[in-house]
DRENDO-1510 file (C-alpha; in Angstrom, 1 decimal, always signed):
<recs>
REC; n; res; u; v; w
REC; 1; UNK; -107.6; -54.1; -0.5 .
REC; 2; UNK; -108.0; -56.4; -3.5 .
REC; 3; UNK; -108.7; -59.4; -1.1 .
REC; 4; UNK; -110.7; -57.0; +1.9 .
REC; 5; UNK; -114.5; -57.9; +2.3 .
REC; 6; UNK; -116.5; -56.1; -0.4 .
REC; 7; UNK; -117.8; -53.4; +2.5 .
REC; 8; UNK; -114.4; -52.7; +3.5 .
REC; 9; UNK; -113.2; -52.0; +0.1 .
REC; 10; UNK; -115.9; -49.8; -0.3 .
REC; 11; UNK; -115.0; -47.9; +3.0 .
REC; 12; UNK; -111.4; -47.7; +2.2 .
REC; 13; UNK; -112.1; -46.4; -1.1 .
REC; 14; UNK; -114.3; -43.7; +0.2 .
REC; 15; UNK; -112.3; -42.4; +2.5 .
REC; 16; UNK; -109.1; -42.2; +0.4 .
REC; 17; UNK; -111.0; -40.4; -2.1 .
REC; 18; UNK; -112.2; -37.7; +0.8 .
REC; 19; UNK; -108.8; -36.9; +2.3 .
REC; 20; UNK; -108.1; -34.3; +0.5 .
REC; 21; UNK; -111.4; -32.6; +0.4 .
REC; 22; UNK; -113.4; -30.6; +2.6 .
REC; 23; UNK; -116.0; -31.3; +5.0 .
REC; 24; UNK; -118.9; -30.6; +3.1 .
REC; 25; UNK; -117.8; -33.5; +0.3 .
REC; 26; UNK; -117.6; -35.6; +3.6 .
REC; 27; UNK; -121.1; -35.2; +4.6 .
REC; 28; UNK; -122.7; -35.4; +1.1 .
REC; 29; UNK; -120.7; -39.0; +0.3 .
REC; 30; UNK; -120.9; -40.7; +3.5 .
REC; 31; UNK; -124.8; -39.5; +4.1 .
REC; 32; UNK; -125.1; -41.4; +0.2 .
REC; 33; UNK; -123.6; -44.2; +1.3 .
REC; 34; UNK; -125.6; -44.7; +4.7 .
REC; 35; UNK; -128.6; -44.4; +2.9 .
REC; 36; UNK; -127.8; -47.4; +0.6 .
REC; 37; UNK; -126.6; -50.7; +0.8 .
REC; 38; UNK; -124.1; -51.1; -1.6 .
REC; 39; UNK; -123.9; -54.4; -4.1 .
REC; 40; UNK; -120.6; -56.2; -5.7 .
REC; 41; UNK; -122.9; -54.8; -8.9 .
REC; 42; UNK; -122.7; -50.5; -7.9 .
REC; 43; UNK; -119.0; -50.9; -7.5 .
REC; 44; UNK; -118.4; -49.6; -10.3 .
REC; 45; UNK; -121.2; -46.8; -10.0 .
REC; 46; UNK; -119.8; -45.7; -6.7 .
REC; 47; UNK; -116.7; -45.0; -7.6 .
REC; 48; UNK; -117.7; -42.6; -10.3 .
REC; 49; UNK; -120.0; -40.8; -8.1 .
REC; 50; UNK; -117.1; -40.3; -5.8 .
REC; 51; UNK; -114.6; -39.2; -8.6 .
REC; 52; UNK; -117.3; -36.9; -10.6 .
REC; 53; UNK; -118.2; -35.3; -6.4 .
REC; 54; UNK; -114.8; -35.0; -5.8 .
REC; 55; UNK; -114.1; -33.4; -9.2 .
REC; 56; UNK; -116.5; -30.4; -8.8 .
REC; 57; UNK; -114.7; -29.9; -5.6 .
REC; 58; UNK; -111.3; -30.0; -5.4 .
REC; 59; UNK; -108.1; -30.4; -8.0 .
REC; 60; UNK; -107.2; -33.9; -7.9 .
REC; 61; UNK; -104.2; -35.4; -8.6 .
REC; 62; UNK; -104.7; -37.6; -11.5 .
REC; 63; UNK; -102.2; -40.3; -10.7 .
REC; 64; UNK; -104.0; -41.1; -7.6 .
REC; 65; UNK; -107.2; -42.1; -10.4 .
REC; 66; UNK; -108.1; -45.6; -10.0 .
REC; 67; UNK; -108.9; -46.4; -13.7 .
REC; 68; UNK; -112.8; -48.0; -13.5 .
REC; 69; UNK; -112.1; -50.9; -16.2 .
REC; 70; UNK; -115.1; -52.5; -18.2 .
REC; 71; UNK; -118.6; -50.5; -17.4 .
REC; 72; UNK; -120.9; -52.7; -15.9 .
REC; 73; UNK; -124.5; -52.0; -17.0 .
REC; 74; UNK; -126.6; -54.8; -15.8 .
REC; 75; UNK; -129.1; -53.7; -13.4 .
REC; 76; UNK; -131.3; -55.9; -11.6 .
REC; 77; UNK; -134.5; -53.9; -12.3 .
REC; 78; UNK; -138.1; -55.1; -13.1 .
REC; 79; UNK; -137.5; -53.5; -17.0 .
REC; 80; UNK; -134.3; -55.5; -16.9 .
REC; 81; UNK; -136.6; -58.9; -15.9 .
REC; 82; UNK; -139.0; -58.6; -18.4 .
REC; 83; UNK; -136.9; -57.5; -21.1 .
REC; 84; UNK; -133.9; -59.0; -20.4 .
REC; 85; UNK; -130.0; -57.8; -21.4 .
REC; 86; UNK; -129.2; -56.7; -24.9 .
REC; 87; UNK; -127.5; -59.1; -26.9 .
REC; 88; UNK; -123.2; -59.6; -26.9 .
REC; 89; UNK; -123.6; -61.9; -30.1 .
REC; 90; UNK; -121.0; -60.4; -32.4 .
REC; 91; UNK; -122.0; -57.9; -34.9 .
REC; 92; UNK; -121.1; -58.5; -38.7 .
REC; 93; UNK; -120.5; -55.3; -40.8 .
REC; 94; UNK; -121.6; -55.1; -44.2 .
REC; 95; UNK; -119.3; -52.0; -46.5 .
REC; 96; UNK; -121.8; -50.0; -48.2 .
REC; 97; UNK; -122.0; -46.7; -49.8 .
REC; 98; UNK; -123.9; -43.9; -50.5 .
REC; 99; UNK; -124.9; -44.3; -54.5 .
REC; 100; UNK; -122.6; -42.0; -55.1 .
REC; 101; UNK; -118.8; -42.2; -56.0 .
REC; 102; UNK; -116.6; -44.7; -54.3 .
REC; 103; UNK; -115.3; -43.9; -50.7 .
REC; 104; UNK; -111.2; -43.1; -50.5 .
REC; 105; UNK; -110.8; -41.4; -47.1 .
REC; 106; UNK; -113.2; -43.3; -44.8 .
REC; 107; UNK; -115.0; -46.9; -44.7 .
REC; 108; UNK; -118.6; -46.7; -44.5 .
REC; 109; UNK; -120.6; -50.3; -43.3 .
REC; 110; UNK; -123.3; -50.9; -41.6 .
REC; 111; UNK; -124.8; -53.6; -39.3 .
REC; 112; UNK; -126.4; -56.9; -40.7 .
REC; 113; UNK; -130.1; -56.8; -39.6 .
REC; 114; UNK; -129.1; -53.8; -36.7 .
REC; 115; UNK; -129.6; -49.9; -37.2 .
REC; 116; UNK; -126.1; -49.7; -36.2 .
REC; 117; UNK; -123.9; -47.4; -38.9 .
REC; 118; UNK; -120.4; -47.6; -38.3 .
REC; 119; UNK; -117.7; -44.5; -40.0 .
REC; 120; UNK; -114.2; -45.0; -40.0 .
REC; 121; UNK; -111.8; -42.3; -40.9 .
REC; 122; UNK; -108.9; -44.4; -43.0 .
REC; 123; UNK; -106.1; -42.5; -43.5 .
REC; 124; UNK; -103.6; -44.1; -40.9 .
REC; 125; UNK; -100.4; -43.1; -42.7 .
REC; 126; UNK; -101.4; -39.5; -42.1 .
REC; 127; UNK; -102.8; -40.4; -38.0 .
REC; 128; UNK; -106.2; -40.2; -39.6 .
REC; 129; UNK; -105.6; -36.4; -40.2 .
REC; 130; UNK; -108.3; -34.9; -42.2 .
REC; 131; UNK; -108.5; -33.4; -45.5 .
REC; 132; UNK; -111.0; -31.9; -47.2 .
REC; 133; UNK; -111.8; -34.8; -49.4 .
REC; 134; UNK; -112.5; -36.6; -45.6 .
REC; 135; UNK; -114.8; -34.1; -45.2 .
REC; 136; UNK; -116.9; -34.3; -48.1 .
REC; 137; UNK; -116.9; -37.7; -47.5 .
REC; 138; UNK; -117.7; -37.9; -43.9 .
REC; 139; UNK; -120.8; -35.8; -44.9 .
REC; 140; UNK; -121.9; -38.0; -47.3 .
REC; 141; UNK; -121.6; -40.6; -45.1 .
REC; 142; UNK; -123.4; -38.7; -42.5 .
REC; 143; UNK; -126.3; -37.9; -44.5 .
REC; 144; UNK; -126.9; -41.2; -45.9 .
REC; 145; UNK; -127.0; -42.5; -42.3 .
REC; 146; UNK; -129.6; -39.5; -41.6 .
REC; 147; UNK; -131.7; -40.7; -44.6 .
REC; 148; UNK; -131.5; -44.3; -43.9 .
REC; 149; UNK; -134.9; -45.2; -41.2 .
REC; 150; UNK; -133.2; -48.3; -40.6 .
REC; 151; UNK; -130.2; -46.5; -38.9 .
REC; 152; UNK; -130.9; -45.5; -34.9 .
REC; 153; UNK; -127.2; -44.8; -33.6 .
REC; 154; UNK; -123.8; -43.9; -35.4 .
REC; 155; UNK; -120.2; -44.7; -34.7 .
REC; 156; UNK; -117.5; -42.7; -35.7 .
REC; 157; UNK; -114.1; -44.2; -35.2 .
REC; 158; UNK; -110.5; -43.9; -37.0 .
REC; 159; UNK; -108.4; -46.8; -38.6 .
REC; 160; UNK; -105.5; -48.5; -36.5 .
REC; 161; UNK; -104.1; -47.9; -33.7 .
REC; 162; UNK; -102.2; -44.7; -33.7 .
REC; 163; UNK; -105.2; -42.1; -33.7 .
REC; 164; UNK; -108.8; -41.6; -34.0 .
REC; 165; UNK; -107.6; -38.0; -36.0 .
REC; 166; UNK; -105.2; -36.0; -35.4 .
REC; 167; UNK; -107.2; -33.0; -36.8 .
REC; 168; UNK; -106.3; -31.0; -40.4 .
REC; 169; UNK; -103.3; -32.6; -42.2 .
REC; 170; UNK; -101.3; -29.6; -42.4 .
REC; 171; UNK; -99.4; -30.5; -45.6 .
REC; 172; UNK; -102.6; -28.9; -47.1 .
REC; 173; UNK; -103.3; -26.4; -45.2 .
REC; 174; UNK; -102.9; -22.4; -46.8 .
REC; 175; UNK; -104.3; -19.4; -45.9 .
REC; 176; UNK; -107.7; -20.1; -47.2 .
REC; 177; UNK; -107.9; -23.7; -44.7 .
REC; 178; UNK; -107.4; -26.4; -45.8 .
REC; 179; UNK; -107.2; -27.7; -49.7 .
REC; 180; UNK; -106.8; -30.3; -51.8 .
REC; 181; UNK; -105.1; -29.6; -55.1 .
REC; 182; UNK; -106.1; -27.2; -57.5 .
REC; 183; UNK; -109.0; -27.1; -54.8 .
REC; 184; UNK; -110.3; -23.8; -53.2 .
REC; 185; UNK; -108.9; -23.6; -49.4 .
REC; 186; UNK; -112.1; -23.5; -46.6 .
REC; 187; UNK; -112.8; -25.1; -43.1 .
REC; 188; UNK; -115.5; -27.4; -44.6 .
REC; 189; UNK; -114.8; -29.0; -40.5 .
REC; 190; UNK; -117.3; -26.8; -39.4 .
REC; 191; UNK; -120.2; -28.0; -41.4 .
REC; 192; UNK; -119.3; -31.3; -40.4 .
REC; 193; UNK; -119.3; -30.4; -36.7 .
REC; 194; UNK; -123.2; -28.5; -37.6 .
REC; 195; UNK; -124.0; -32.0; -39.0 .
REC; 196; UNK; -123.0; -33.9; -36.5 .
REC; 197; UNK; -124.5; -31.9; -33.7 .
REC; 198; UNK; -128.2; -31.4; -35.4 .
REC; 199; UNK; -128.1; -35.4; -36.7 .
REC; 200; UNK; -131.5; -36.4; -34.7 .
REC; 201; UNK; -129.8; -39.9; -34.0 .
REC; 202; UNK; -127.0; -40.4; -31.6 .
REC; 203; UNK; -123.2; -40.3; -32.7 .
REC; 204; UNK; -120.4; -42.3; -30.6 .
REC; 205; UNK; -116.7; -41.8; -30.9 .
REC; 206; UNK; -115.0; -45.2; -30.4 .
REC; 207; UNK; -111.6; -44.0; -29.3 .
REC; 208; UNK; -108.7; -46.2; -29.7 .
REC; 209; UNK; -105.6; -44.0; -29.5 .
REC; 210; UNK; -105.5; -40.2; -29.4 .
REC; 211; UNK; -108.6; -38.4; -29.5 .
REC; 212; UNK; -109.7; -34.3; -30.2 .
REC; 213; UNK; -113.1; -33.0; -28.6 .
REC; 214; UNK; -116.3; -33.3; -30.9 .
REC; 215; UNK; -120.1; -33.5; -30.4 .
REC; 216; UNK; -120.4; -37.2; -29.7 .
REC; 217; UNK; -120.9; -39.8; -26.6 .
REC; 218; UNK; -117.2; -41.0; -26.1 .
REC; 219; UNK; -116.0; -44.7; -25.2 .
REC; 220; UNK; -112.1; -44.9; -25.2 .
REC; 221; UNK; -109.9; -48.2; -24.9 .
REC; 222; UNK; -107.8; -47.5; -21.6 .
REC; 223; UNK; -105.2; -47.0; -23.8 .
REC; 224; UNK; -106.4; -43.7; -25.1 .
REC; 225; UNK; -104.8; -40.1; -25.4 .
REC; 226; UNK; -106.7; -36.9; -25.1 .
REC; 227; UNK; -105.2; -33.4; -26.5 .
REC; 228; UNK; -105.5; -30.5; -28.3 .
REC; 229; UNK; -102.4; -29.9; -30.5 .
REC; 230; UNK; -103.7; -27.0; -32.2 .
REC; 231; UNK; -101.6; -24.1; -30.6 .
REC; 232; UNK; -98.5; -26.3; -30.9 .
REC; 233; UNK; -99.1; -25.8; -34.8 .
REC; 234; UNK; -100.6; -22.1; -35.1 .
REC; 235; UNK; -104.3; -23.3; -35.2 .
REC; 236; UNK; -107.4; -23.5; -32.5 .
REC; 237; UNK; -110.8; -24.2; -32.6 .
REC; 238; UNK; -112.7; -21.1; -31.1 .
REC; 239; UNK; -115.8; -22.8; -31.7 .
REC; 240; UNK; -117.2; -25.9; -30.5 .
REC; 241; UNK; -114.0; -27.2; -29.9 .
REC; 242; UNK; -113.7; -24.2; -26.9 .
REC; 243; UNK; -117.0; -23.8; -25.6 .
REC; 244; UNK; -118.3; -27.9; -25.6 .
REC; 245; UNK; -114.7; -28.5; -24.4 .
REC; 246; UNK; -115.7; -25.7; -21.3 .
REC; 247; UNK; -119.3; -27.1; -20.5 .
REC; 248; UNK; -117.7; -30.4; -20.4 .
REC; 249; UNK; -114.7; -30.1; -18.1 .
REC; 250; UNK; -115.3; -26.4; -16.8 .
REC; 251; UNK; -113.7; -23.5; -18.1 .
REC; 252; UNK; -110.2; -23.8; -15.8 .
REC; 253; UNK; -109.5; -27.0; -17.1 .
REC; 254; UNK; -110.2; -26.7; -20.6 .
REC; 255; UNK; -108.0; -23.3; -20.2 .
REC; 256; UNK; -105.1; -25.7; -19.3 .
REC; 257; UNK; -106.1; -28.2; -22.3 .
REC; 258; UNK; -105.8; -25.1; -24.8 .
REC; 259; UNK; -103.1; -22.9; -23.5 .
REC; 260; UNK; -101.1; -25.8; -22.3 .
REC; 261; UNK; -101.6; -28.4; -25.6 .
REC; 262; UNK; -100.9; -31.1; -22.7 .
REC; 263; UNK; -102.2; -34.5; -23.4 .
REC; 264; UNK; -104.4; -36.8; -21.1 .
REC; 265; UNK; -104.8; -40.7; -20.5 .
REC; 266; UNK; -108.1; -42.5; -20.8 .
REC; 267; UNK; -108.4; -42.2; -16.8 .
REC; 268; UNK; -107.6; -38.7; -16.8 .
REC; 269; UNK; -110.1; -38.2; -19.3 .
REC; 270; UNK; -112.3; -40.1; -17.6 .
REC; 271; UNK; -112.4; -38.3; -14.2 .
REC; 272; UNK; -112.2; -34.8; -16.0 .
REC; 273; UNK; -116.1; -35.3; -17.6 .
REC; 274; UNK; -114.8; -35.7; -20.9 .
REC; 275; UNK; -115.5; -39.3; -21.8 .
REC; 276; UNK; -118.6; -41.6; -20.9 .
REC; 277; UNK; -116.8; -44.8; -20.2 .
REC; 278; UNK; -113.1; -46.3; -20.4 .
REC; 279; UNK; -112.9; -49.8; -21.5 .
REC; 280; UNK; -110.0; -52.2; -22.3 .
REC; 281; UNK; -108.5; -52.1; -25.8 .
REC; 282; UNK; -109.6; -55.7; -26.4 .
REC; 283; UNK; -113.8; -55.0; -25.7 .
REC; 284; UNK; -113.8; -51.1; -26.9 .
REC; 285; UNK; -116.0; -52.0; -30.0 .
REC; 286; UNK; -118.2; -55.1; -28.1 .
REC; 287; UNK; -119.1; -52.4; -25.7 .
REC; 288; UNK; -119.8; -49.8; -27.9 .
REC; 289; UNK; -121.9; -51.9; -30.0 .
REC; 290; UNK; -124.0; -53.1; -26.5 .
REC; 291; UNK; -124.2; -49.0; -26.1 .
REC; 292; UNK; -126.1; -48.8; -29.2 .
REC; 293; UNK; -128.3; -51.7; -29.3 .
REC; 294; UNK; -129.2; -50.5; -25.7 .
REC; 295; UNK; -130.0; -47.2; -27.7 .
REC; 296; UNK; -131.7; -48.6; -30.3 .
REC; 297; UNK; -134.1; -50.1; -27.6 .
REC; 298; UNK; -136.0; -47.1; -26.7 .
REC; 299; UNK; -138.2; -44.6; -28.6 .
REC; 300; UNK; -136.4; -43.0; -31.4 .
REC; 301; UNK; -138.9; -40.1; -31.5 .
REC; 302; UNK; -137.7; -39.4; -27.6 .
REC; 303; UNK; -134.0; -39.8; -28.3 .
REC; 304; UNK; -134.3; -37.4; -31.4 .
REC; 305; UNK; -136.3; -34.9; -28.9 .
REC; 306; UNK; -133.6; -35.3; -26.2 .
REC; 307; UNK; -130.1; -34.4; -28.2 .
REC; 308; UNK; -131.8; -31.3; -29.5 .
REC; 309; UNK; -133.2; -30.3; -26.2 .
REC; 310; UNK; -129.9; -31.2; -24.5 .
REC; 311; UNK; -127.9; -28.9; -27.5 .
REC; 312; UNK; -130.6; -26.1; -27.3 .
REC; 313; UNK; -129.5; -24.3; -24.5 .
REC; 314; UNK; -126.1; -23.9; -26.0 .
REC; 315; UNK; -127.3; -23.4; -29.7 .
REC; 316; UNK; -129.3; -19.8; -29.2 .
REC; 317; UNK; -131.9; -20.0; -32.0 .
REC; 318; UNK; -130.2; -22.3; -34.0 .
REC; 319; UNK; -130.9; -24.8; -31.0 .
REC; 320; UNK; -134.1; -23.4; -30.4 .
REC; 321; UNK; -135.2; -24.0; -34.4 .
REC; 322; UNK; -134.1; -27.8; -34.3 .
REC; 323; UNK; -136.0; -28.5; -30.6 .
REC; 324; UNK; -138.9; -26.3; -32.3 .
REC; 325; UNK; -139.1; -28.2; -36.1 .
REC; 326; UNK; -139.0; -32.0; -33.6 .
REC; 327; UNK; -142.2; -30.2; -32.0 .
REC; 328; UNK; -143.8; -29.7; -35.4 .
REC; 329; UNK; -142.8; -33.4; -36.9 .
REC; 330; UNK; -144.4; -35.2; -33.9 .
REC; 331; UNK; -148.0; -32.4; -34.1 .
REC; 332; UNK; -147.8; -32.6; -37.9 .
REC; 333; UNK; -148.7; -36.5; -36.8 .
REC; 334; UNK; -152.0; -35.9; -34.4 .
REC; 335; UNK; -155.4; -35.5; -35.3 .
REC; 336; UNK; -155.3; -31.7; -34.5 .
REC; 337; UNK; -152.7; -31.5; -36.5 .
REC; 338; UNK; -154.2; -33.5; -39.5 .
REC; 339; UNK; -157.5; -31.9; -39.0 .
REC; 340; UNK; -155.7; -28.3; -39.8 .
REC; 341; UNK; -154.6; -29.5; -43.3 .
REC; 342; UNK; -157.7; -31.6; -43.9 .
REC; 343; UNK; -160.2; -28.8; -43.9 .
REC; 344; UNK; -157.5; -26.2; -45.9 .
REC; 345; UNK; -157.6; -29.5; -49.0 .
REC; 346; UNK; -161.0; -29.5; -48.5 .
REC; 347; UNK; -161.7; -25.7; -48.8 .
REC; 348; UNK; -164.0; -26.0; -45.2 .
REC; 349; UNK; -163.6; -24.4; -42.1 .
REC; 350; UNK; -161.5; -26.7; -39.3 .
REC; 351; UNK; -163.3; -27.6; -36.7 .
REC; 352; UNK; -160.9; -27.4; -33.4 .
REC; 353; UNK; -163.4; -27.3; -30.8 .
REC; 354; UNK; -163.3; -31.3; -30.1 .
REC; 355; UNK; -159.7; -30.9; -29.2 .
REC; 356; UNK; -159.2; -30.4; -25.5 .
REC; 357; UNK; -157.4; -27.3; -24.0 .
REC; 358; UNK; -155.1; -28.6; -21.8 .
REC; 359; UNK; -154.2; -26.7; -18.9 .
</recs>
C-alpha cells in the first residue's frame, strides 16, 4: 500500500477502516470523500476524520490504529499566502523566576523575544510525582505567567524521559493529602487544576512518557503512555479528572480507564479523543513550539474569550462568572462603557442616547 498511487491508498484505507462498521458510517465517509478531491497534503486529515467517525460508532480494536506520525499543518489557503508559515527557527529558553524564592521542584524559562512560557516539573527520581512544595510552586509559576503581557501560550511538561507525573508522591501522603514535613496535609492539586482551567491563555501538556488527564491541549511523542493509577493505590480524582476525562473520551471508556487502571499508547490515546496530536519523540517540543507561535498569531482577546466559553458549559456559574467578567473587560474598553464612568467622576448625568440599540 506504501508504494500504491496516492488515490488508491486513500481507497484502501477507507475501506479497511469501514469493515467493521455499519452502513450508515459507509454513506457519511464515502459521500465526504466524493465530494472532495483529496491532496498528498489532507492525508493526514483524512485519516483522522475516519478514525474520530469511526470512534463515535463502533469499538475499535486499537491494534488495528495506524499511528498518524508528524501533524502536517500547512494549508494552502489565501491567509497562508499572505502571511506565510510560522517560523521552525529553534527557540532559546531563558530560566527565570518569579521574584520570589528560588525554584526546587520545577524549572521555570521562558522564550527569548516569544510569549512562549515553558514549566517543567523536575523531580525525575520520584517520576515527576508531585508534592506539595510542586504545587506551590507550579502556582507561582502559573501566576507569574498570567501576570506577564508578554506571555500568549504556556507549556507544561515534566523532566526526562520516564514521566510527565505520575500524580501525588505517596511517600507523603496521610490522611489529611498530601504533606511535606512538619507541613499541614491538603489536596492543594485542586487549586492548581482551578488555575489552570480559568488561566485566560492557553496551556499545552508536552507529553514525553506517561501522562494523567488535566485541563490542557495535549501533544505526546509516539512514545507516550496514558493511565490512571489512582485505584491501583487507594486514590481517584472525582473531579475534573472524571468528568473532563468523560466529555473527552465518553463515559464507557473513561469507566474502563478508572475501574480498569489500564494504560494506553500515544495511538490509542490518540484515536480515543484524548490527545490533539502524536508526534515522534525527536520533534515533540519543535512542534509544540510551532503550536504556540501559531497561537500567539491570532487575537489574544478571542482566545481568552474562547477557553472560557468552551469551559463554561461545564463550569455552572463558576464558568458562567469567568465568560461573564471577559464580557466586562472588553465593554469596560468602549466608549459606552467609558462614557458610564466619565459622567459618575464628573458628577453629570451620562448621556447614552448616541449609542446605538442594536437589535
Amino acid at each position: 500500500m506504501k508504494n500504491a498511487p496516492f488515490g488508491l491508498q486513500t481507497q484502501t484505507l477507507i475501506e479497511k477502516s469501514l469493515e467493521p462498521y455499519s452502513t450508515l458510517a459507509h454513506f457519511l465517509i464515502a459521500r465526504l470523500i466524493s465530494m472532495a478531491k483529496v491532496s498528498e497534503n489532507e492525508l493526514d486529515s483524512v485519516r483522522r476524520r475516519v478514525a474520530s467517525v469511526s470512534n463515535h460508532l463502533a469499538p475499535v480494536p486499537f491494534s488495528n490504529y495506524v499511528s498518524i506520525g508528524l501533524s502536517n499543518t500547512s494549508m494552502n489557503d489565501s491567509y497562508h499566502r499572505i502571511h506565510g508559515e510560522v517560523s521552525t527557527e529553534q527557540v532559546v529558553w531563558r530560566n527565570t523566576h518569579d521574584g520570589s524564592e528560588q525554584f526546587t521542584d520545577i524549572i521555570y524559562d521562558k522564550a527569548v523575544g516569544e510569549g512562549i512560557a515553558k514549566i517543567t516539573i523536575n523531580r525525575p527520581e520520584r517520576r515527576n510525582a508531585f508534592r506539595p512544595q510542586t504545587i506551590k510552586e507550579l502556582i507561582r509559576a502559573f501566576n507569574d505567567a498570567r501576570n506577564d503581557a508578554s506571555v500568549g501560550v504556556i507549556i507544561l511538561t515534566g523532566k526526562g524521559t520516564k514521566a510527565f507525573c505520575s500524580g501525588g508522591d505517596q511517600s507523603l501522603r496521610n490522611a489529611d493529602g498530601y504533606a511535606d514535613p512538619n507541613d499541614m496535609g491538603r489536596l492543594n492539586v485542586l487549586d492548581l487544576q482551578v488555575q489552570i482551567r480559568r488561566l485566560p491563555k492557553p496551556v499545552i501538556a508536552m507529553v514525553y512518557t506517561s501522562y494523567s488527564c488535566m485541563d490542557c491541549l495535549i501533544e505526546c511523542a509516539d512514545n507516550a503512555i496514558f493511565g490512571q493509577t489512582g485505584p491501583k493505590v487507594g486514590s481517584f480524582d472525582a473531579g475534573y479528572g472524571s468528568s473532563i476525562m468523560s466529555r473527552l473520551v465518553g463515559p464507557k471508556k473513561a469507566c474502563e480507564m478508572w475501574f480498569l487502571a489500564r494504560f494506553y499508547t500515544a495511538s490509542e490515546a490518540e484515536q480515543m479523543g484524548l490527545v490533539n496530536t502524536v508526534v515522534p519523540l525527536e520533534n515533540l517540543e519543535q512542534e509544540t513550539v510551532k503550536w504556540c507561535r501559531q497561537i500567539l498569531r491570532n487575537s489574544p482577546t478571542a482566545i481568552r474569550v474562547l477557553k472560557s466559553a468552551l469551559n463554561a458549559v461545564d463550569d455552572g456559574h463558576a464558568g458562567l462568572q469567568e465568560l461573564a467578567g471577559n464580557a466586562t473587560l472588553l465593554f469596560y474598553g468602549t466608549e459606552e462603557g467609558n462614557e458610564g464612568k466619565t459622567a459618575f467622576m464628573q458628577r453629570r448625568s451620562p448621556d447614552f442616547s448616541r449609542f446605538p440599540r442594536r437589535p
